[in-house]
C-alpha positions as CSV (number, residue, x, y, z in Angstrom):
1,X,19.2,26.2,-3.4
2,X,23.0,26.8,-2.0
3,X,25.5,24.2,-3.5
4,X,26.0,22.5,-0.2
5,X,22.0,21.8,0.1
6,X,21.7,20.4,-3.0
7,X,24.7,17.9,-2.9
8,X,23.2,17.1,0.8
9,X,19.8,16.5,-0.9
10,X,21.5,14.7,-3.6
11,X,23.5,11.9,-1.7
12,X,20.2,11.5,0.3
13,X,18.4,10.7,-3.1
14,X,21.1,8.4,-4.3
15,X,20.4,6.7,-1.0
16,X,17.2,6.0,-1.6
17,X,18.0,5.1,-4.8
18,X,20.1,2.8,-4.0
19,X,17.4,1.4,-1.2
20,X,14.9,0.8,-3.5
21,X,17.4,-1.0,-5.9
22,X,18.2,-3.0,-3.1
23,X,14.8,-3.7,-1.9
24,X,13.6,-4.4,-5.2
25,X,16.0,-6.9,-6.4
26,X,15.7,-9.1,-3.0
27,X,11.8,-8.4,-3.3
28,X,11.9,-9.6,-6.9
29,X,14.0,-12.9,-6.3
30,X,11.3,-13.7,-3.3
31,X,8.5,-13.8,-5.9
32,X,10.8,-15.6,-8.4
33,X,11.2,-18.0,-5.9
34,X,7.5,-18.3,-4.7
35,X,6.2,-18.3,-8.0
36,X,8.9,-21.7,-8.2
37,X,8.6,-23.3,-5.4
38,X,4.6,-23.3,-4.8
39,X,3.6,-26.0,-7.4
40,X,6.4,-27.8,-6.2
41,X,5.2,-27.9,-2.8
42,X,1.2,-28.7,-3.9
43,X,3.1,-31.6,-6.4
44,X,4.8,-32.8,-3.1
45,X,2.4,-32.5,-0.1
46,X,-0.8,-31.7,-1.9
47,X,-3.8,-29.2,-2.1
48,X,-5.4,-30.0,1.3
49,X,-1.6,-29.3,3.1
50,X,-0.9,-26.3,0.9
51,X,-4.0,-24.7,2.4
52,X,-2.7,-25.8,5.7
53,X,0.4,-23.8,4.9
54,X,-1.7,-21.1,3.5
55,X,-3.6,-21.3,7.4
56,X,-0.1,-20.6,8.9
57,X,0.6,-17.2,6.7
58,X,-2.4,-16.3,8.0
59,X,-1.9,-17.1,11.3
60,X,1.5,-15.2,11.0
61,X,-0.5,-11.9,9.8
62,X,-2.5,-12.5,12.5
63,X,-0.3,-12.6,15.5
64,X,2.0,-9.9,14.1
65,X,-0.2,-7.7,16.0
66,X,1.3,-8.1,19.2
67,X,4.4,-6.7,17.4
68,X,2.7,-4.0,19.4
69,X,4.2,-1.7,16.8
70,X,8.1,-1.6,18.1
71,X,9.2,-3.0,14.8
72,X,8.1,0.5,13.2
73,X,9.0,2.3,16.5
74,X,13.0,1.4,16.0
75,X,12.3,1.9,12.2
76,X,11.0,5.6,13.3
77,X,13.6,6.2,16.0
78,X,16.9,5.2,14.6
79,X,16.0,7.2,11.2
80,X,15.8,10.2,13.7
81,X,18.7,9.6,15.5
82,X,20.8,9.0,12.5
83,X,20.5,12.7,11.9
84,X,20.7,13.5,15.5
85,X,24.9,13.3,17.0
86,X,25.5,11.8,20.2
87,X,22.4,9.1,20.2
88,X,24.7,5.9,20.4
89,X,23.7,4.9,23.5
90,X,20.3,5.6,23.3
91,X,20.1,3.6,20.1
92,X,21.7,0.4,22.1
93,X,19.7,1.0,25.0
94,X,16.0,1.0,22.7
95,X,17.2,-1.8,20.9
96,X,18.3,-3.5,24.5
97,X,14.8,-2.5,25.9
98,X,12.6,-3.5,22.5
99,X,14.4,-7.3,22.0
100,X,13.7,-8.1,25.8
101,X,10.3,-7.6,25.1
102,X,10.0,-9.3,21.3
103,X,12.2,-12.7,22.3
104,X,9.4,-13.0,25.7
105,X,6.5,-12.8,23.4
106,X,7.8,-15.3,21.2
107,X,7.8,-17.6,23.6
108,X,4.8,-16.9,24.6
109,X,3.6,-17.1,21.5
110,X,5.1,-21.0,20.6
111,X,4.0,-22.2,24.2
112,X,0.2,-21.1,23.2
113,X,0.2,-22.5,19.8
114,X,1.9,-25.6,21.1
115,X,-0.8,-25.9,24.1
116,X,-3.9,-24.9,21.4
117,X,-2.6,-26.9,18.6
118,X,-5.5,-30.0,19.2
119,X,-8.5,-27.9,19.7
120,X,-7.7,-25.6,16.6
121,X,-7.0,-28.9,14.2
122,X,-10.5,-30.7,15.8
123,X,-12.8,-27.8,15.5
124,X,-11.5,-25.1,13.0
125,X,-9.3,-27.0,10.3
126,X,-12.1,-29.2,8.1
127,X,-9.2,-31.6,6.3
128,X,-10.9,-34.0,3.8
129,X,-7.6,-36.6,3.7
130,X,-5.2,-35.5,6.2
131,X,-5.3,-37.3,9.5
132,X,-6.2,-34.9,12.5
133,X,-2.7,-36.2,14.6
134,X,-0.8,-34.7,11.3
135,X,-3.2,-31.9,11.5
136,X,-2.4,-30.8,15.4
137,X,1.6,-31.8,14.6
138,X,2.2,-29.4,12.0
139,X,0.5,-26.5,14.1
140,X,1.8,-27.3,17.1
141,X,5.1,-27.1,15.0
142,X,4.2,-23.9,13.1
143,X,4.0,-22.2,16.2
144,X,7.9,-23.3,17.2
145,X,8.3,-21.8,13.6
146,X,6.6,-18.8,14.7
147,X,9.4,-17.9,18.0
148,X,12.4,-18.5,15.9
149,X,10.9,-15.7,13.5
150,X,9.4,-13.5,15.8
151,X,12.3,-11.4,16.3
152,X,13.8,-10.6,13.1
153,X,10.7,-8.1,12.6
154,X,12.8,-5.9,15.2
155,X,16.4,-6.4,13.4
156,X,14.8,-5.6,9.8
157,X,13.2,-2.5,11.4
158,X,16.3,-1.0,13.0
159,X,18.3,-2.2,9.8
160,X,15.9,-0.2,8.0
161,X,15.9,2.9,10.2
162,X,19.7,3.0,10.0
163,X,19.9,3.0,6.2
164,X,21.4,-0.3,6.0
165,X,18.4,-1.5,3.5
166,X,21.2,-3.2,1.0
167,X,22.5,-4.9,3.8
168,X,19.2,-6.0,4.8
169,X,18.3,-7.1,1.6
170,X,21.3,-9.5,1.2
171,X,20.6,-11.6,4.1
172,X,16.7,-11.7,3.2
173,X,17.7,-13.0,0.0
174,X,19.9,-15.8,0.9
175,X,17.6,-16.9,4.0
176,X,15.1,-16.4,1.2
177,X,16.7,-18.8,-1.2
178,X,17.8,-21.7,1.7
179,X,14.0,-21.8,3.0
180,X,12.1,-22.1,-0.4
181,X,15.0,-24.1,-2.1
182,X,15.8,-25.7,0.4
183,X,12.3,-27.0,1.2
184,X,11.5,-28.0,-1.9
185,X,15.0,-30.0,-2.0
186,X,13.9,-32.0,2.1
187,X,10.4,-32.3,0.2
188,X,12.5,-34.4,-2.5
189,X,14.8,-36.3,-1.3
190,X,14.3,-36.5,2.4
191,X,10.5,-36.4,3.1
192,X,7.4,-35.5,1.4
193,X,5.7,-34.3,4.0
194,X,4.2,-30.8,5.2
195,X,6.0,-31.6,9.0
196,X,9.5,-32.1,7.2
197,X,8.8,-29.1,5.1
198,X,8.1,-26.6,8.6
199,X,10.9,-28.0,10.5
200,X,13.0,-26.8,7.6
201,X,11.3,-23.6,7.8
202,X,12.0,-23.8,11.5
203,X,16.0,-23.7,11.4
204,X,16.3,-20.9,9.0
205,X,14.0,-19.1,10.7
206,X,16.1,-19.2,13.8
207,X,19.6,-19.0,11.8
208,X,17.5,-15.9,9.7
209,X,17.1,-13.7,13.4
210,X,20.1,-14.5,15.4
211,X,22.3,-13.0,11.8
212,X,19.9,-10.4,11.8
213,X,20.8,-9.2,15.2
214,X,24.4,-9.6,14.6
215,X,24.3,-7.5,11.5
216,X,22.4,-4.6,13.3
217,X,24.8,-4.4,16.5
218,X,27.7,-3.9,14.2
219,X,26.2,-1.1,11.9
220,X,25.7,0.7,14.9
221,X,28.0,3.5,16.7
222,X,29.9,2.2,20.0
223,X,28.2,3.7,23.0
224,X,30.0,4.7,25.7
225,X,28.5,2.0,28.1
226,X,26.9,-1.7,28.0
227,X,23.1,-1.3,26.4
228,X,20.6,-1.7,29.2
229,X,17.1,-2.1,29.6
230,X,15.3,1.6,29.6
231,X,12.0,2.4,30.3
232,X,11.9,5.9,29.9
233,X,12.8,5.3,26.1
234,X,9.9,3.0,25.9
235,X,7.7,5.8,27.6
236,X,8.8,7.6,25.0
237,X,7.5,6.2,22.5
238,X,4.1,4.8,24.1
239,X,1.6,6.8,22.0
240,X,3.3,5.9,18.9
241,X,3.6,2.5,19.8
242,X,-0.4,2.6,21.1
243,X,-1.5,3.7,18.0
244,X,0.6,1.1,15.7
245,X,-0.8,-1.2,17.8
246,X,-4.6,-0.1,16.9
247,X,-3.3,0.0,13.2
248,X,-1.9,-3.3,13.6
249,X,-5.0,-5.2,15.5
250,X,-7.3,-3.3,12.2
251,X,-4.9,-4.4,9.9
252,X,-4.1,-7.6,10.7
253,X,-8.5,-8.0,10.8
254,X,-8.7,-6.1,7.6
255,X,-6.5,-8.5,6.0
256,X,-6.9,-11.7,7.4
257,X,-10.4,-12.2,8.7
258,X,-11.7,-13.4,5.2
259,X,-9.0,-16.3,5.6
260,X,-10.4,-17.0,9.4
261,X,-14.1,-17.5,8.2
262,X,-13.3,-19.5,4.9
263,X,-10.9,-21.9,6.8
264,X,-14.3,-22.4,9.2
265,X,-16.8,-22.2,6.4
266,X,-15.2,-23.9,3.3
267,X,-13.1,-27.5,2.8
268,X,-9.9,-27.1,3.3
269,X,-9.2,-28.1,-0.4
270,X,-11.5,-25.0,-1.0
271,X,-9.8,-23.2,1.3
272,X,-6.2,-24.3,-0.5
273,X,-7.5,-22.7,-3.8
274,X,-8.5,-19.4,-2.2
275,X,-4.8,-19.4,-0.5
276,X,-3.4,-19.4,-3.4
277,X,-4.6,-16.9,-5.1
278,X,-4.5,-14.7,-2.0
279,X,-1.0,-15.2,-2.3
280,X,-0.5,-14.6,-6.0
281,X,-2.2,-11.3,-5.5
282,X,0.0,-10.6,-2.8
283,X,3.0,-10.7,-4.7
284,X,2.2,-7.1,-5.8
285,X,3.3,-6.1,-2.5
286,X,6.6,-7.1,-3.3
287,X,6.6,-4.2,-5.9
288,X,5.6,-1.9,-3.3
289,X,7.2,-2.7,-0.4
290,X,10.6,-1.8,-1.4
291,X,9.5,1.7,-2.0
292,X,7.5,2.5,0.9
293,X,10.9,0.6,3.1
294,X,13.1,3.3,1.0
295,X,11.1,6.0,1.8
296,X,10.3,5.7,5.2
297,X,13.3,7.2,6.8
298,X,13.7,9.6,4.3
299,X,9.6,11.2,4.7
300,X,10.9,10.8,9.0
301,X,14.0,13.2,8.0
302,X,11.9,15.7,6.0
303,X,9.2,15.8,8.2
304,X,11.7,16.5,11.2
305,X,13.3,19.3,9.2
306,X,10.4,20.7,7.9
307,X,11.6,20.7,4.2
308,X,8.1,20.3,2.6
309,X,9.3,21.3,-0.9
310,X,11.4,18.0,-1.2
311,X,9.2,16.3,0.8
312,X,6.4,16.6,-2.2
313,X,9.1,15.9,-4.6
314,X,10.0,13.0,-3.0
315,X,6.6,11.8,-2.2
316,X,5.4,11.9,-5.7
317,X,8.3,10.6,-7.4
318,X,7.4,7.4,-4.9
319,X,4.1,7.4,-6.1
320,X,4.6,7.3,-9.6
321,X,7.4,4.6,-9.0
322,X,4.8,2.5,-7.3
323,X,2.3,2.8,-9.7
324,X,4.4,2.2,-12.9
325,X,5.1,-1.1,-11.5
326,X,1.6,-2.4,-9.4
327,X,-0.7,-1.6,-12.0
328,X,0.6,-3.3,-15.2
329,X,1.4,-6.1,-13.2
330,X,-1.8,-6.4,-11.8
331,X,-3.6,-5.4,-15.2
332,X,-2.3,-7.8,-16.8
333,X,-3.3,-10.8,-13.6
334,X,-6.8,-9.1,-13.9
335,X,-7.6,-10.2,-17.5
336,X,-5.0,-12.8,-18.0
337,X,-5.7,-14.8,-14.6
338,X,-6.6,-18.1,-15.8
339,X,-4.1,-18.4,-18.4
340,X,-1.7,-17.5,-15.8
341,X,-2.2,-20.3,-13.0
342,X,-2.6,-22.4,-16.0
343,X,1.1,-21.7,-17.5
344,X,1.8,-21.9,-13.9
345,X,0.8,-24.6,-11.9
346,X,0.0,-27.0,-15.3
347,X,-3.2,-27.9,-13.3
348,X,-6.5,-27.1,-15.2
349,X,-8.4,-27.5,-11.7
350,X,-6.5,-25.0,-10.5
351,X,-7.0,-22.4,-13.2
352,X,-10.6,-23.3,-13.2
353,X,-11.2,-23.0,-9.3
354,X,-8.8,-19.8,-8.9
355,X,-9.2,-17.3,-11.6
356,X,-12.1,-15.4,-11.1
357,X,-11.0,-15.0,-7.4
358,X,-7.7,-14.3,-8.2
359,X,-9.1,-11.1,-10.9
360,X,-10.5,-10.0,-8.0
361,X,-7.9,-10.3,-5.2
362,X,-5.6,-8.8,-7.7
363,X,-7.6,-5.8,-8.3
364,X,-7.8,-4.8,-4.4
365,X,-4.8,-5.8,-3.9
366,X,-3.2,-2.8,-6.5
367,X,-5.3,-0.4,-5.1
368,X,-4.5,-1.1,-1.8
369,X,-0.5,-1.0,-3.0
370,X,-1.2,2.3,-4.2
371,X,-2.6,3.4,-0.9
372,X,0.9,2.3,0.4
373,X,3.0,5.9,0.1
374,X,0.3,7.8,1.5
375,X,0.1,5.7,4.9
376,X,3.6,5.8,4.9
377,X,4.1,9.2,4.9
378,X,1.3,9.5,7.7
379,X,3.2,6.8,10.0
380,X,6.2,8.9,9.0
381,X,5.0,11.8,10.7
382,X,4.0,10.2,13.8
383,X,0.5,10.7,13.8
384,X,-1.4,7.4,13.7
385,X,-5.0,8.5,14.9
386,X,-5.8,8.9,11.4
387,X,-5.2,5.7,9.7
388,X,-6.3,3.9,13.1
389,X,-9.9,5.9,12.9
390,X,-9.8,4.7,9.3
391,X,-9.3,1.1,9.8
392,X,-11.6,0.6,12.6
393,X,-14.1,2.1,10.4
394,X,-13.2,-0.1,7.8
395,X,-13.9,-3.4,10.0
396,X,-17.0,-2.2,11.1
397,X,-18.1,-2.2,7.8
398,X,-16.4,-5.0,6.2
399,X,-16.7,-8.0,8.8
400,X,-20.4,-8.5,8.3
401,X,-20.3,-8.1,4.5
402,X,-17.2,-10.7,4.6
403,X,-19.5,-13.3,6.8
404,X,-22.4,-13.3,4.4
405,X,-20.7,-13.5,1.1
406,X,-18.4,-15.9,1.9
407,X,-21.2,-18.5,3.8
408,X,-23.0,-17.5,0.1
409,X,-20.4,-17.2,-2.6
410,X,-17.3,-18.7,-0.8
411,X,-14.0,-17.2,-2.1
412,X,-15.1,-15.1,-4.7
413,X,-17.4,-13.4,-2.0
414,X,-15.0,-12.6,0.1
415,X,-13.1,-11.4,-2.6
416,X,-15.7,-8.7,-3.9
417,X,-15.6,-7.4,-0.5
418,X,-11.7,-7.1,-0.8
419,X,-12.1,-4.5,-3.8
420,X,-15.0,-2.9,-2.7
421,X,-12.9,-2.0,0.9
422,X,-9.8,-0.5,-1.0
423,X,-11.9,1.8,-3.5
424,X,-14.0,3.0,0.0
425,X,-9.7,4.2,0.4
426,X,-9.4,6.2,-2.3
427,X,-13.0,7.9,-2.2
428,X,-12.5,8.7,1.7
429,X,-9.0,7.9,3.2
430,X,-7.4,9.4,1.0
431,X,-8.5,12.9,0.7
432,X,-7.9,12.9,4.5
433,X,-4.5,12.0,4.2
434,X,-3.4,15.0,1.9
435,X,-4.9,17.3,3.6
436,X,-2.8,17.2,6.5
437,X,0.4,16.7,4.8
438,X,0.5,17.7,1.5
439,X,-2.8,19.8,1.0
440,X,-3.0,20.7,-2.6
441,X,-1.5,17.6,-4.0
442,X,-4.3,15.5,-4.3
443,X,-5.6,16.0,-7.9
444,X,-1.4,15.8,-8.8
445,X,-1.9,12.4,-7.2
446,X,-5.0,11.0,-9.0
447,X,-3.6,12.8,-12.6
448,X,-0.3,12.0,-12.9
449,X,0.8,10.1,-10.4
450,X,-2.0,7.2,-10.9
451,X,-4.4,8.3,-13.9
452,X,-1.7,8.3,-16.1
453,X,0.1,5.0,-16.0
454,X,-3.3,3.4,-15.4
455,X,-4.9,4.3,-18.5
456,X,-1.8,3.6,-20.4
457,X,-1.7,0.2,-19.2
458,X,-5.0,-1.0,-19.4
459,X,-5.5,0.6,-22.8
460,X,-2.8,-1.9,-24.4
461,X,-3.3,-4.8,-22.2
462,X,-7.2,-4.4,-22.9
463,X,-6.2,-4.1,-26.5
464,X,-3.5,-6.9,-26.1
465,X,-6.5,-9.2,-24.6
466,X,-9.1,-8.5,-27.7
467,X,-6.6,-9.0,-30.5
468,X,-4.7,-12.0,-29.2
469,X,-7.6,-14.1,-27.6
470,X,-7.1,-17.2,-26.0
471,X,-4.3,-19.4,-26.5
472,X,-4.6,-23.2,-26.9
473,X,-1.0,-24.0,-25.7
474,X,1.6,-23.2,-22.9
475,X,4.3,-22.3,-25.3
476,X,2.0,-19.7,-27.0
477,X,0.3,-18.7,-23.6
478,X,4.1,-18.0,-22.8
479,X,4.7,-15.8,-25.0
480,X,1.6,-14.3,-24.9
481,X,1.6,-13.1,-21.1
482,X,5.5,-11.8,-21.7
483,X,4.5,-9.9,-24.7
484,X,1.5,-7.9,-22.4
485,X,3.6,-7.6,-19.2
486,X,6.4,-5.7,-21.1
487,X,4.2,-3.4,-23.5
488,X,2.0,-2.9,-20.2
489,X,5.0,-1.9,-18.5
490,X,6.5,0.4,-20.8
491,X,3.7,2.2,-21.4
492,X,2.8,2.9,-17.9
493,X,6.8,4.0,-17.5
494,X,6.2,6.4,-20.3
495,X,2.9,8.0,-19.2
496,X,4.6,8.6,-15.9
497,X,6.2,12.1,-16.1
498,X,9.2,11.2,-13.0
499,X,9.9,7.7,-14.3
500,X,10.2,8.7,-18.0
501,X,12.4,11.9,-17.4
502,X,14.8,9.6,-15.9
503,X,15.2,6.7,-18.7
504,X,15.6,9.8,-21.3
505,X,17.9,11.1,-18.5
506,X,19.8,8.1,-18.3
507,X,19.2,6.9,-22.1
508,X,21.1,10.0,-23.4
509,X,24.1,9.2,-20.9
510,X,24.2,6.2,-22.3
511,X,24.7,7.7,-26.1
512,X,26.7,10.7,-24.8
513,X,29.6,10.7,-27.6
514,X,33.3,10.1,-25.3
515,X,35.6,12.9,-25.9
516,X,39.1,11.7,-27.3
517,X,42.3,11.7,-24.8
């Protein structure tokens, strides 16, 4: 490779080095902070409220699908015009064109949560305690919340696309920090309720999206006129923007229809137990989500120059980076669960109620992380059919197996069906994936990329688990987790050929003798 291509390909690696860095450490403090702030709001508000809250994510997950995919659009758009001179005002004029659209469905989204906000609280929500009027407040509430945060999906995506991931990451974190702080602080000493906790949630939100779409005009180039609306951009990117859509309608289905039938099937203090663990096990996304973020523009510029050697470089140094750090983690939540929610939220009802699901959840949930650079290289490419024929297939199959085991097995149902869905991934999406992209990198990927750090980890955390046993306080169950987690993670770090070339890279810089003036 000539000099000049490999310091090009070199400051491009140190950007997404940097990314990741950045995505990581505001990813990080966000699961600090919900792993804080979650027994305090249960302590504050309660079980039956907490599942209440954990109705609203959902909701969320739900209605992000009329993002219509224009979040990823910008994302995929300004990474190719960043490489592309003289795009300036085509970047203004898509972001013009794509805000117009997001702020109108927010509002349309707050007046029909508003309006529905009765009829879901009498005939879906099933509260034991909570009065119905506090029920249909709160929603009618969370869907205000939902407008105010509507738009900041667009402003993170074209943040993203534009390399300005640090950036990005900054504000998250300190929006991050005045909502659950914050909340738990007007839960305190203002109001313990769940209606005082979302109206703080509300005005950060808003405060959250407005800086958000400061920060991205200024990072980008001054275009020689005002932005305007433009619908031949937004023609443009119709099929790519169709099939996100598809994605996001299976997705959103994929993930969220057990939460729809076991808010109608189970209690809501039932309900509030399952939450929680969903959302425990969805903290491995925070590992992963900084990565595939990073990479995403990085796959769009390869892909667009056709440089497949560094491409599969890239790709597999991503892998490996994801699963160094999902499948410890979720090794060790898989046979340490109880003791976890126990050390946690001090609540034996809690353990006892959410650890078998949460085993389970946490399971799917890794593979499904590890799925993760593999869709985002396809998205990266522009071809969504794939993953869309994929995830249609996928609800086909799931809904009615998700309907009979929760009405039989509640949670834990529902949760089998969870890991049963992402290993149907690996034995059949999969293999599709690689084929059109990187054929001939598929055994690499189930080897070294994944084989590897997996049986590393769960060889001393299964080890870990059979010598150490149960523990009969929190100080000792303490310990015990921390002493897992790190072995667990170094070994997976080691067994991973990219990730352990660069701490003996940067572990001999660090002993390099210094040469005398």
């Amino acid at each position: 490779m000539p000099v000049s291509s490999q310091l090009y390909a070199d400051s491009h690696v140190s950007v997404v080095r940097r990314n990741i860095i950045a995505n990581a450490a505001a990813k990080g403090w966000a699961v600090l902070l919900s792993l804080g702030v979650i027994p305090i709001y249960i302590h504050f508000i309660g079980i039956e409220a907490w599942g209440l809250m954990g109705f609203f994510l959902s909701l969320m997950s739900v209605l992000s699908l009329l993002d219509l995919g224009l979040g990823t659009a910008l994302n995929l758009r300004f990474a190719q015009y960043s490489v592309q001179p003289d795009r300036a005002q085509e970047m203004h004029d898509l972001l013009r064109t794509l805000e117009v659209i997001y702020w109108l469905v927010g509002v349309a989204i707050a007046a029909t949560l508003v309006a529905l906000a009765p009829a879901i609280a009498a005939y879906w929500i099933k509260p034991q305690t909570m009065a119905p009027e506090i029920v249909t407040q709160a929603l009618a509430m969370m869907g205000i919340a939902v407008a105010f945060q509507w738009p900041r999906v667009l402003y993170s995506g074209g943040l993203m696309g534009m390399q300005r991931q640090v950036a990005a990451n900054v504000l998250m974190s300190i929006t991050g920090t005045a909502s659950s702080l914050g909340g738990a602080l007007v839960l305190w000493l203002v109001s313990p309720t769940i209606q005082a906790l979302i109206a703080w949630l509300m005005a950060i939100s808003l405060v959250d999206t407005l800086v958000g779409r400061l920060m991205l005009r200024r990072f980008l180039p001054t275009p020689p006129r005002r932005p305007r609306f433009n619908r031949r951009l937004l023609a443009e990117i119709w099929r790519f923007v169709a099939g996100m859509t598809g994605i996001s309608v299976m997705s959103v289905i994929l993930t969220q229809l057990d939460k729809m039938i076991l808010a109608k099937l189970l209690p809501l203090d039932a309900f509030g137990y399952y939450s929680l663990a969903s959302r425990v096990a969805g903290g491995l996304y925070f590992l992963t989500g900084p990565v595939a973020t990073a990479f995403f523009p990085r796959f769009t510029q390869l892909l667009l120059t056709g440089d497949r050697e560094e491409l599969a470089r890239l790709y597999h140094r991503g892998c490996q980076l994801v699963s160094a750090t999902v499948l410890p983690v979720a090794i060790v939540l898989v046979l340490f669960a109880a003791d976890f929610l126990l050390l946690w939220t001090r609540d034996a009802a809690i353990a006892g109620n959410t650890g078998a699901t949460l085993a389970l959840l946490a399971a799917g949930t890794a593979i499904n992380c590890l799925m993760y650079l593999p869709f985002t290289l396809q998205l990266a490419s522009g071809r969504t059919r794939l993953v869309l024929y994929i995830h249609t297939t996928s609800v086909i199959v799931m809904a009615p197996l998700i309907f009979v085991l929760a009405l039989h097995y509640g949670g834990l149902g529902a949760a089998w069906v969870w890991l049963v869905l992402n290993c149907g991934y690996l034995a059949f999406a999969l293999p599709l994936m690689h084929r059109r992209l990187l054929p001939g990198h598929l055994r690499r990927w189930f080897v070294t990329d994944v084989g590897a750090p997996l049986a590393a980890a769960l060889l001393v955390a299964g080890l870990w688990a059979l010598v150490a046993g149960q523990q009969d306080n929190h100080a000792r169950m303490l310990l015990n987790l921390a002493g897992v987690s790190l072995l667990s993670l170094l070994a997976a770090a080691f067994a991973t050929p990219q990730i352990r070339g660069l701490i003996v890279h940067h572990s001999r810089r660090g002993v390099q003798p210094k040469v005398a003036p």
